[in-house]
N, C-alpha and C positions, 0 to 999 in steps of 0.2 A: 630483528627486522631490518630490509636494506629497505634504502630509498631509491626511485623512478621518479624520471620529470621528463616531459614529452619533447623537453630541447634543454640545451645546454646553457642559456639564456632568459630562458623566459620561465620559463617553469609552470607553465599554464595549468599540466594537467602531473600528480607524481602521486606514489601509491603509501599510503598512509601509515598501514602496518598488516603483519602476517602472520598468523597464529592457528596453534590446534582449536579446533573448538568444538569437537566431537572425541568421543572416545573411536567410536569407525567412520563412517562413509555418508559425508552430509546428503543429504538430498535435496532441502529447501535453505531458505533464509527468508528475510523481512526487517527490512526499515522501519522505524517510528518516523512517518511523515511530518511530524506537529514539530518535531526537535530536530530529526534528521540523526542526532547521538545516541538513539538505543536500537538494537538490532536481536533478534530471535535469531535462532539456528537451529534445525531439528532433522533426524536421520538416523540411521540403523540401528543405534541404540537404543530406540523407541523413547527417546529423551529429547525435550526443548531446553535448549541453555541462553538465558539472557546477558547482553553482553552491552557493556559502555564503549561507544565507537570510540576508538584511539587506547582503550585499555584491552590488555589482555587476560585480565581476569575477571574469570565469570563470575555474575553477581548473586543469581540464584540458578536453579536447575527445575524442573518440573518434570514430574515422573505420575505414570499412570497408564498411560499407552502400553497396548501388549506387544503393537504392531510397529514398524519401521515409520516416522511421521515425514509423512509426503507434502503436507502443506502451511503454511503457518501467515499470520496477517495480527498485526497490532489494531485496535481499538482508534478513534478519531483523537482521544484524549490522552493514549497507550497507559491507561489504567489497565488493561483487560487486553489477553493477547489469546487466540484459539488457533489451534492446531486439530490439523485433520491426519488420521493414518492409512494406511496402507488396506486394513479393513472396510473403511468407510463411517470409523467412527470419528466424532470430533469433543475435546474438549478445551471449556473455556476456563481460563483462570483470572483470580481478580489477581494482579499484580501488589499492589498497595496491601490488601488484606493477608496475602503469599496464601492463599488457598484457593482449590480448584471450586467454581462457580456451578457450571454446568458440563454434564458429559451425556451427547445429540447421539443415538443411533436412526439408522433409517436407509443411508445410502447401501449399496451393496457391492462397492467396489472403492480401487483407492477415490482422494478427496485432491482434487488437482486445484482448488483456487475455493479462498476465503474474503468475506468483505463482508465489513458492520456498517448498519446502518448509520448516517452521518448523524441524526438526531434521536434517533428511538433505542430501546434496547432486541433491536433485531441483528441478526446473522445470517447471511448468502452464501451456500453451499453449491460448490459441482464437484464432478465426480466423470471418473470413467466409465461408469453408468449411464452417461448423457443426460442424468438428472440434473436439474438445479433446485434449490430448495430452500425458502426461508423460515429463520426458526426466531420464534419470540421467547428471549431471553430468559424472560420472566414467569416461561413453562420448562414442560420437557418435552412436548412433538413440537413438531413445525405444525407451518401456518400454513405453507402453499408449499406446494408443487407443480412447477415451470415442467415443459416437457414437448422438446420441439428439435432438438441439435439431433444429429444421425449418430456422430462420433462423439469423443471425448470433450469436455468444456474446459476450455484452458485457463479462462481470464476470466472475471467478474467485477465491476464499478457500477457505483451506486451514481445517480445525477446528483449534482451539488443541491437542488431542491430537496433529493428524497423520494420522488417519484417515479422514476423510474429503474428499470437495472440493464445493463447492458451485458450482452455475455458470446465472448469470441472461441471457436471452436478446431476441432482438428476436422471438421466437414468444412474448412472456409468460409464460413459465414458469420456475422457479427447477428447479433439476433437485439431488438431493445425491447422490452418488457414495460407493461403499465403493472406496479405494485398492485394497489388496489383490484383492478380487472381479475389480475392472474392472466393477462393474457398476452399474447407477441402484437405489440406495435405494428412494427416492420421486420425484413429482414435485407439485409448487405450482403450482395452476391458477388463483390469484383476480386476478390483473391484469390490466386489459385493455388494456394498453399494452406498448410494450416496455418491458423490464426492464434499467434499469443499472448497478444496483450492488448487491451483496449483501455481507455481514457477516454474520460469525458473533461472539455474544454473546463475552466473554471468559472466563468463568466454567459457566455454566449452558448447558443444550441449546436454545438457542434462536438461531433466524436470522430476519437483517429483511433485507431487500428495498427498495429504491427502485427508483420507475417513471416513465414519463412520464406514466402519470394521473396525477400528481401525488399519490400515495400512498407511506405506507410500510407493510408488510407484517410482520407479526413470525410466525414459524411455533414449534410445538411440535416438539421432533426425538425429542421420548420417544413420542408423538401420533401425531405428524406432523398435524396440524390449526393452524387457523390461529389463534393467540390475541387479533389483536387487529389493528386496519388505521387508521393515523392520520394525518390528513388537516390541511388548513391551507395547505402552498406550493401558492402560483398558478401556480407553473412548473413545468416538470418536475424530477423531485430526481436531481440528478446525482453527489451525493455523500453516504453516511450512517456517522458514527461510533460506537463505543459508545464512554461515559466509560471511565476505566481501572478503576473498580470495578466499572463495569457496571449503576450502578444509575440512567443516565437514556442517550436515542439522542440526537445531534447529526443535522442531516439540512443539507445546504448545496442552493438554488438558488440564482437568478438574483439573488434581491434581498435574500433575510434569511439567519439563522442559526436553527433552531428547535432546540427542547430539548422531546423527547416522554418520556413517561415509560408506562409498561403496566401495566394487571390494574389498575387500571381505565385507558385509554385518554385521554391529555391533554395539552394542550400546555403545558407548565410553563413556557415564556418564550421569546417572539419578537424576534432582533436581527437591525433595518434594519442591512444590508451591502452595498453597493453594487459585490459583487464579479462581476455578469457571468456568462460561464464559465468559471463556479468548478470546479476537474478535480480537487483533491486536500484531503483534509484531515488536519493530524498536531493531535496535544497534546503538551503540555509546558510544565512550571513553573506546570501550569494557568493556562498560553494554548492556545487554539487556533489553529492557524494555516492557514490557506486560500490558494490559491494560485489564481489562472484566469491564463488570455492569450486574448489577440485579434491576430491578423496576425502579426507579429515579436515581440510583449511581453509578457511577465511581469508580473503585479504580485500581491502578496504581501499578506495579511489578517492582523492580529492582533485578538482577541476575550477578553477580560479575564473567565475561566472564573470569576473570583472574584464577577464581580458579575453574574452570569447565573443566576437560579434552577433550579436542580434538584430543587427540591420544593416545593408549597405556594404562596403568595403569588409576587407578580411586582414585578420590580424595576422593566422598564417598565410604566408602568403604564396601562390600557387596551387593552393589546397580547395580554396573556395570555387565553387562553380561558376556565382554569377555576380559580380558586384559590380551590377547596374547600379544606379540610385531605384526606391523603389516607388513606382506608383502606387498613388493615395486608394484605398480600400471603395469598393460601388458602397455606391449610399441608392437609397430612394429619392421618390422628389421631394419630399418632405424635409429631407438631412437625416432621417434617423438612421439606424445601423442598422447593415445589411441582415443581421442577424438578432432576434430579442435576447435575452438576459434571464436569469431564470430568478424564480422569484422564492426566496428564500420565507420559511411557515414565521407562523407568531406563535403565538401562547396560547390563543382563542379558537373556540370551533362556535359555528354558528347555527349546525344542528348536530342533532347526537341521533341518528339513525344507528343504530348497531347490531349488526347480524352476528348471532352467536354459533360457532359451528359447533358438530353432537363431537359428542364423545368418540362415538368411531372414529369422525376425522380426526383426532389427534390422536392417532395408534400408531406407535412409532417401534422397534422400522414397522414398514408396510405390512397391514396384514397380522401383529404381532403388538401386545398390551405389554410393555416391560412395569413390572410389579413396582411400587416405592422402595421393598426389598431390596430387590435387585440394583434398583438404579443407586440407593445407599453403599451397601457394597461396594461397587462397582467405586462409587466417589472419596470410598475410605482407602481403595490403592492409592491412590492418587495423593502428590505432594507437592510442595513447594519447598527445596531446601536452600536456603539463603548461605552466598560463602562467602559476601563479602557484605558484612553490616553496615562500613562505613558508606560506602555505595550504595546500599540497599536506602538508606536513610535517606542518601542527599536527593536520591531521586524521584524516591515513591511513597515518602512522608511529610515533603514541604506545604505541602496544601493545607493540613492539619491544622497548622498553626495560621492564625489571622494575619492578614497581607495588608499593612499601613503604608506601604509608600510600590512604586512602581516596579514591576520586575524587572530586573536585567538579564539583557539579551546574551546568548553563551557568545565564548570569544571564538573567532572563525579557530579553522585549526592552519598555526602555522606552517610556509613554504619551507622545502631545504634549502639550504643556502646557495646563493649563487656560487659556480664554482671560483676556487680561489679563495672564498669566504671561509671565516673562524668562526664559528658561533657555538653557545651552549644551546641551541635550538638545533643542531645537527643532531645532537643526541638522542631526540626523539624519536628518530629511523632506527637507533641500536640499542636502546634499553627498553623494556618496560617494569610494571610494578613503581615502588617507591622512588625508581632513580627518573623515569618520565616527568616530565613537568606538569603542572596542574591546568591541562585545557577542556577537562570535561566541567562542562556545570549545567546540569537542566534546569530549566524553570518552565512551567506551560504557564501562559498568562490566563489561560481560563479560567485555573485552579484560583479562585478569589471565593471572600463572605459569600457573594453573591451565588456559589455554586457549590456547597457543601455535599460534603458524603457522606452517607449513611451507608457503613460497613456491615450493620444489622441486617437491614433488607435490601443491599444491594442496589440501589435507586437511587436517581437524584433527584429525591422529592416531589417536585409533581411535573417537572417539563417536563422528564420523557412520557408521563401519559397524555399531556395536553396535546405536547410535539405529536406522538400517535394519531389521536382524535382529529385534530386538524389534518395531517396529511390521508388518514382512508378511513374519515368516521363516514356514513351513509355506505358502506360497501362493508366490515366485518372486523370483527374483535374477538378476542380471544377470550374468551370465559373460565 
């Protein structure tokens, strides 16, 4: 492994570490958002390999795919990671259990973009089919079928409610969707490229857009109008974050990090990263951490959130566009904020209207009854082969055990050393395995009494059907 740092100084932004992590030619990847330290990889060799950020050794593999896996996306709680192929099929694995869950046919082309529902046990499919598709975990068809894009569907985010899905395409257009309806909201016309990626704010009604014009897009979802479009990457923007408070976008290409800020429109600070194709970006311990490959390899970014501006003056300096001071954000007359906040479900529903669809509608793929036969079969290829137990444990078995006192938070991942500097933390650029030092530790704070698993039936006991009921009972359940 060598190490990068975007100055000789400062050390802002420097690259983590570098390894195989395919037997041939990756094609996707994916960060664990909740931790930021677990990462999927999957590609030609019809294999997903799970990996500890900063370690080089993989912890299990997953096998079952006949086809090349085009798409991959971890779980809210990254229990549960699904991978879509080159066919159109996708399957899902429990992690923790190391067995495959569910294996979805239906699309009929590759599967470009994945996302689980934040509170239910559903799954959001697209495809170069211009499908998009939700599937209820807890069956084998889907539930709906979305169908509006011309071209390919690149992106897909669920609203931090659960209500809505948004989904950005190579026709330019961001499309947002009412879950329950089945039907398009709105649609977002101002890119003239295809569109990659989309995000929705964490807090407030608002979604931004990256595109291959090299823009990002930020829309009104109270509006639906576009508030603001901010510009700067020479490349196309392949990947765009919101901070965890939401109050500045991360946007990743080819060569920097930018930090855009809205109302008024600005680039509050630009960091040289020589990450490439960059495919995923998590935060944590305010770091951000970036991830691309090229052919067989991985290689892994850390970006020091602490000395990257998010408001006002620039740390590099020269780099930054505008540091103005900035003006205070419109209010109404009232003072309330420009923008409402989304309102996150409870446990309760208040009526149980429940529309049952027939049996035809859940004939997956389209057209075609796959027997319980078959779909058995089909789930006894399939594996989870575990290579590193110690790993295997510390990550995807601490739940198990009852949680008495508070978790701790993993330790950021340390800088290389300033130049000049002697440190045994240099080491961590050129070894891995047993000489590396001990910087991984997951913990998810979720995982408490309060949130047990049931390995048996796959469920967490009765939220996710409440969570369900509440967000689209009076509109349809699956029977």
């Amino acid at each position: 492994m060598t190490s990068m740092a975007a100055s000789s100084t400062t050390k802002i932004a420097w690259r983590l570490q570098e390894f195989e992590a395919q037997s041939s030619s990756i094609s996707c990847l994916a960060l664990g958002k909740s931790s930021g330290r677990l990462l999927a990889t999957g590609g030609e060799d019809c294999r997903v390999n799970i990996w500890a950020v900063s370690k080089a050794n993989c912890i299990m593999s997953l096998t079952g795919h006949k086809n090349p896996v085009e798409s991959i996306h971890f779980n809210v709680s990254e229990e549960q990671v699904a991978a879509g192929s080159q066919s159109g099929s996708i399957r899902v694995w429990d992690l923790e259990a190391a067995k495959i869950l569910r294996t979805l046919m239906g699309h009929k082309a590759n599967i470009t973009s994945l996302g689980f529902h934040p509170f239910g046990d559903f799954l959001a499919s697209s495809s170069m089919d211009t499908n998009i598709k939700l599937w209820d975990l807890r069956r084998k068809g889907y539930v709906f079928r979305y169908k509006g894009h011309t071209q390919a569907v690149r992106s897909l985010a669920f609203s931090p409610d659960g209500k809505w899905l948004a989904s950005a395409s190579d026709d330019c257009t961001v499309k947002l969707w009412d879950l329950a309806q089945g039907k398009t909201i709105t649609e977002f016309k101002s890119h003239t490229a295809a569109v990659n990626i989309v995000q929705f704010h964490p807090n407030e009604y608002l979604l931004a857009s990256g595109s291959s014009d090299r823009t990002i897009k930020l829309w009104d979802l109270e509006k639906f109008t576009m508030i603001g479009s901010l510009e700067g990457d020479t490349t196309p923007v392949r990947c765009i974050c919101f901070s965890p408070d939401g109050s500045c976008l991360y946007s990743g290409a080819t060569d920097s990090l930018r930090v855009f800020g809205w109302e008024p429109d600005r680039c509050f600070d630009a960091v040289p990263v020589s990450w490439g194709k960059v495919s995923d970006l998590a935060i944590c311990n305010q770091q951000l951490i970036g991830v691309s490959h090229q052919l067989s390899s991985v290689s892994s970014y850390v970006v020091d959130l602490k000395r990257v501006k998010k408001s006002g003056g620039a740390v590099i300096q020269g780099i930054i566009q505008d540091d103005q001071p900035l003006t205070e954000p419109k209010k109404d007359p009232k003072g309330a904020a420009l923008r409402k906040n989304y309102e996150r479900p409870t446990t309760t529903c208040r009526s149980q209207r429940l529309k049952h669809r027939s049996e035809s509608d859940r004939r997956s793929p389209e057209g075609e009854r796959r027997s319980p036969s078959e779909d058995e079969a089909d789930e006894k290829l399939s594996s989870a082969e575990i290579h590193n137990a110690e790993d295997y444990k510390a990550i995807f078995q601490p739940k198990s055990a009852i949680s008495r006192t508070p978790p701790k938070m993993s330790e950021p991942f340390p800088a290389p050393p300033e130049d000049g500097e002697s440190s045994t933390a240099s080491r961590f650029c050129e070894t891995s395995g047993d000489d590396a030092p001990p910087t991984f530790q997951f913990i998810d704070e979720t995982r408490t009494i309060n949130h047990v698993f049931d390995s048996e039936k796959h469920t967490t006991q009765k939220h996710t059907t409440e969570v369900f009921q509440l967000l689209f009972c009076g509109y349809w359940v699956v029977s």
